[in-house]
C-alpha positions, 0 to 999 in steps of 0.5 A, a space after each residue: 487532505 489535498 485531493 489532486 492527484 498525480 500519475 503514477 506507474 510501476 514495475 515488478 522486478 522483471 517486469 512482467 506487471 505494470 500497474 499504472 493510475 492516479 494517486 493523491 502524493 500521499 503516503 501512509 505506513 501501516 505497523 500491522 504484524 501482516 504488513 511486517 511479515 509480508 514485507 520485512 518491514 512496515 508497509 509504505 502504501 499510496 493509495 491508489 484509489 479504484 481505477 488502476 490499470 495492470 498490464 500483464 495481469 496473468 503474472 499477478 497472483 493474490 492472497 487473501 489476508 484478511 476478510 476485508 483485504 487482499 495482497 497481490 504479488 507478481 508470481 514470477 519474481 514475487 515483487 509486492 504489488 498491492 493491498 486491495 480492500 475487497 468491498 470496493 476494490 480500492 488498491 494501495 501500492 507500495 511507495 517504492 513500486 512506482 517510478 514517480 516518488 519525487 511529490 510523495 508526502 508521509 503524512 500518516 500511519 496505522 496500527 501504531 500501536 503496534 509499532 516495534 520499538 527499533 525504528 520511528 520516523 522524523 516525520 511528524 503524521 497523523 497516527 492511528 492505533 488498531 482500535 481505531 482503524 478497525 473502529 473506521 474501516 473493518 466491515 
């Protein structure tokens, strides 16, 4: 995998919060049923690694979705504004939060197996099922 990075910054809708950083131009979507239920859709995620910088951070609130992972939204509008792992605070974004989209790449997807069948991707990825993300990542 290609390890530049790039600046990247975002807004919630009122913009309220703005969270700003480095990512690698990769983009990865996660099938998960939380993912889904969070967003109306599978999760877009840019990961953002460790070093994020959030403006406006009494706005921000979060929640626990899991004993590994925790969501963060903006309490005034309720835009999703991250997916963080709690071991190592690493933050994933979402893809259609940040303003420079233009270099992104869909390069890979999780929980595939979970996938419903009313939509795919033309893009051709690296999958992983849940056995073999939980097998990979869960404590």
């Amino acid at each position: 995998m290609n390890h530049t990075t790039t600046p990247v910054e975002g807004t919630c809708l009122c913009g309220a919060v703005t969270l700003s950083g480095n990512a690698e131009p990769h983009v990865g979507v996660c099938h998960c049923s939380m993912c889904r239920k969070w967003g109306g859709g599978p999760y877009f995620a840019v990961d953002c690694g460790t070093d994020l910088k959030i403006t406006g951070e009494d706005h921000v609130a979060t929640f626990s979705s899991s004993e590994w992972a925790e969501r963060g939204f903006c309490k005034d509008c309720g835009t999703h504004l991250f997916y963080r792992l709690k071991g190592n605070q690493q933050y994933m974004l979402p893809a259609g939060l940040l303003s420079n989209q233009d270099d992104f790449k869909l390069d890979h997807q999780i929980f595939i197996d979970k996938k419903p069948a009313y939509y795919d991707f033309a893009n051709e990825t690296e999958t992983m099922t849940e056995a073999e993300v939980f097998a990979k990542y869960a404590p």
